[in-house]
Backbone as JSON, one array per atom type, in Angstrom:
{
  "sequence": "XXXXXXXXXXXXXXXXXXXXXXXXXXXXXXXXXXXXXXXXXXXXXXXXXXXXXXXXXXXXXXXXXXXXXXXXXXXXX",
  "N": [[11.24, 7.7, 16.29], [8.45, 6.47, 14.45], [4.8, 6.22, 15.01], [4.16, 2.89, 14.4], [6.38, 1.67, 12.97], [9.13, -0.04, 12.78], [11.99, -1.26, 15.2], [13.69, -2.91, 14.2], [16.47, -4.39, 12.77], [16.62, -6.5, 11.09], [16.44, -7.85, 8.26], [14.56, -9.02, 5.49], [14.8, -12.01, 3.88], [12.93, -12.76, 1.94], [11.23, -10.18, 0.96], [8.12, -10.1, 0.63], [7.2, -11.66, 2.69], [7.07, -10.14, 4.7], [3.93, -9.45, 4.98], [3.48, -11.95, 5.62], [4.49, -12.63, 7.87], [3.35, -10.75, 9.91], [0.42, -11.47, 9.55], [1.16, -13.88, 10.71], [1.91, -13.37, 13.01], [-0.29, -11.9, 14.7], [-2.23, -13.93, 14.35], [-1.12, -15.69, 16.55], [-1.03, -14.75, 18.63], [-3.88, -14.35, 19.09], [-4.01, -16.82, 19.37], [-3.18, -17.13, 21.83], [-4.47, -15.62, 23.44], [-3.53, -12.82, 24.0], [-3.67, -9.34, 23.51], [-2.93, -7.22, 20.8], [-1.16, -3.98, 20.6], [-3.15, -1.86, 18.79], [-1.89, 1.1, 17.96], [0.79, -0.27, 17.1], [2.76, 0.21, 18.96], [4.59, -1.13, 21.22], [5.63, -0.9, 23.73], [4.37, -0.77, 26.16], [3.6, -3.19, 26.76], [3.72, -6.46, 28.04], [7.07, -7.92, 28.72], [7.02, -10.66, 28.89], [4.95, -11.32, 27.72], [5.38, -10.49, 24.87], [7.44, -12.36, 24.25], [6.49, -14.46, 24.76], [4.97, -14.68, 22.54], [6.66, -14.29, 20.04], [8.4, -16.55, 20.54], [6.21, -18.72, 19.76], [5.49, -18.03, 17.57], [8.49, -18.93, 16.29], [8.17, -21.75, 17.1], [6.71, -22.73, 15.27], [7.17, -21.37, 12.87], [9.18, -23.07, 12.37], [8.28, -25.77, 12.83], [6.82, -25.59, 10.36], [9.04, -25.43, 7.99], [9.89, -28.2, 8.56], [7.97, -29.47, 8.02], [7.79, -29.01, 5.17], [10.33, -29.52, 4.56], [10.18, -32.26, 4.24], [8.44, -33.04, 3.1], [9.36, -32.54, 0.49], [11.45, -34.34, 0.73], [10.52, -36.54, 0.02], [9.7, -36.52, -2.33], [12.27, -36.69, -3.86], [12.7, -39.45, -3.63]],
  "CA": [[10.6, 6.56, 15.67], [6.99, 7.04, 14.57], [4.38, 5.1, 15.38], [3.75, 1.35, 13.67], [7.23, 1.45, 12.56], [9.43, -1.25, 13.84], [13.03, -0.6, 15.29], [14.24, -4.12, 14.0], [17.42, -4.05, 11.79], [16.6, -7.47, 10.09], [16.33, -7.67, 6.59], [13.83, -10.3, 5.46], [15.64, -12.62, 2.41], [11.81, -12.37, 0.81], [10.77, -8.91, 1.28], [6.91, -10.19, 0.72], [6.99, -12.71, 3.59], [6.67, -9.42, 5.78], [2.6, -9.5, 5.33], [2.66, -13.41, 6.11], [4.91, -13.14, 9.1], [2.7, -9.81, 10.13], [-0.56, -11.92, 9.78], [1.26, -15.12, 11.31], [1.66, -12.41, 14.72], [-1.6, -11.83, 15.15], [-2.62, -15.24, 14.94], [-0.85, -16.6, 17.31], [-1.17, -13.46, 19.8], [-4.91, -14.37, 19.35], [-4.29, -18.06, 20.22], [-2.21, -17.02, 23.37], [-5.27, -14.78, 24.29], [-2.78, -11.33, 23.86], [-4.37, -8.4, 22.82], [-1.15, -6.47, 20.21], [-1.95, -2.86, 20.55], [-3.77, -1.23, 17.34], [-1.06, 1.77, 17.55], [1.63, -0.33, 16.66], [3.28, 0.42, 20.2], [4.69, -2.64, 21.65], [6.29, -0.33, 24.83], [3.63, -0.71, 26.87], [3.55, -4.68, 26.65], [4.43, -7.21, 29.05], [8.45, -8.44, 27.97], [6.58, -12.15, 29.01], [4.02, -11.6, 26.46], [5.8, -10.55, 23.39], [8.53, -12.9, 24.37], [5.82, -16.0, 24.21], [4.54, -14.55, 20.85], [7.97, -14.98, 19.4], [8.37, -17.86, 20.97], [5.08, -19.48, 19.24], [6.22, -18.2, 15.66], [9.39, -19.42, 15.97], [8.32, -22.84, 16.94], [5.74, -22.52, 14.24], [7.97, -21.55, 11.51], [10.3, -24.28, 12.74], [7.19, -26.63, 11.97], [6.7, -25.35, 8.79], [10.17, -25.96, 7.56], [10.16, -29.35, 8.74], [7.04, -30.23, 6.89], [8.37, -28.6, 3.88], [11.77, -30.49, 3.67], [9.66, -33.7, 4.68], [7.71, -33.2, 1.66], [10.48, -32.67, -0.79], [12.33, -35.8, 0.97], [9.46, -37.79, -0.17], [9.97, -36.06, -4.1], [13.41, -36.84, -4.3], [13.15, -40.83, -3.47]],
  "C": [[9.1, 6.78, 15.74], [6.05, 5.64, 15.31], [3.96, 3.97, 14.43], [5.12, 1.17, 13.16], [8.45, 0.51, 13.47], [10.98, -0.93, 13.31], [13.94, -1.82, 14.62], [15.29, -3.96, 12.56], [17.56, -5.77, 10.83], [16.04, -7.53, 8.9], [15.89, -9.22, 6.09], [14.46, -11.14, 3.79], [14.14, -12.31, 1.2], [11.06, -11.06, 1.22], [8.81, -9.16, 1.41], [6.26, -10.88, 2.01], [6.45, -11.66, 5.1], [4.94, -9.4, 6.04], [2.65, -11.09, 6.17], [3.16, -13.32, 7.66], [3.78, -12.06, 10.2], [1.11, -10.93, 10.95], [-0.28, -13.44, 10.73], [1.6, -14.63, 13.44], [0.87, -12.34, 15.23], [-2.27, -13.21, 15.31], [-2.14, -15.86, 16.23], [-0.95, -15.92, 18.95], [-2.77, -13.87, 20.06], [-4.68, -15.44, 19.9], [-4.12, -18.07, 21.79], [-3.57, -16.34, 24.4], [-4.4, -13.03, 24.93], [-3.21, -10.55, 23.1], [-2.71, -7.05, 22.35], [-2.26, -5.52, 19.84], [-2.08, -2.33, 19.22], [-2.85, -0.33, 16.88], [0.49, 1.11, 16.87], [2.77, -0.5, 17.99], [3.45, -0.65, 21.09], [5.54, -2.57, 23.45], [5.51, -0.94, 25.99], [2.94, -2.1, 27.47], [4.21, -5.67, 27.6], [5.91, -8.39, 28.1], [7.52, -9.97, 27.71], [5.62, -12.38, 28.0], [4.41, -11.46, 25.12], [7.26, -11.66, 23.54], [7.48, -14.35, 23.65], [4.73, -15.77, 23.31], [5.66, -14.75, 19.91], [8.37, -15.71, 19.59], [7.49, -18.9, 19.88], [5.03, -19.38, 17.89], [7.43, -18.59, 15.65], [8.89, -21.23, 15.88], [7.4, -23.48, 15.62], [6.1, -22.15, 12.71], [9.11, -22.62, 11.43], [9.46, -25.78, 11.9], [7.03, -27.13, 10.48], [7.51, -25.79, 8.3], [10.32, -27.05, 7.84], [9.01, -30.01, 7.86], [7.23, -30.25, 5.4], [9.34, -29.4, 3.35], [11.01, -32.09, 3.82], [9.02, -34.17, 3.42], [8.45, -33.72, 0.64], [11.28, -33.72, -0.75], [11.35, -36.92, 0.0], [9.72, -37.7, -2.3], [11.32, -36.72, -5.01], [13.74, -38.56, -4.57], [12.58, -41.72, -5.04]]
}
């Protein structure tokens, strides 16, 4: 496996969403105060830190989707 390439066998339903979720990593790695190494190399990382970066996009795309259908509730009435 080279380097920046990611071992993950999920297959994204919008293939474009990979830059947003990409740039929505780094954000939130910055909020946490986690520095995600430049190589790509995520070995060398504390489990506790990339755990509560996936943590913080999940609850964060969880968000999202709730504001989203909240919206469209409001469209439909």
């Amino acid at each position: 496996m080279g380097q920046g390439q990611s071992r993950s066998r999920n297959v994204l339903v919008v293939p474009q969403a990979n830059q947003a979720l990409d740039q929505l990593k780094y954000e939130v790695a910055q909020e946490l105060g986690i520095q995600i190494p430049q190589d790509g190399y995520y070995g060398y990382m504390a489990t506790r830190d990339t755990g509560a970066i996936g943590g913080h996009i999940t609850r964060r795309l969880v968000q999202i989707a709730e504001q989203q259908l909240a919206g469209q509730a409001g469209f439909n009435r």
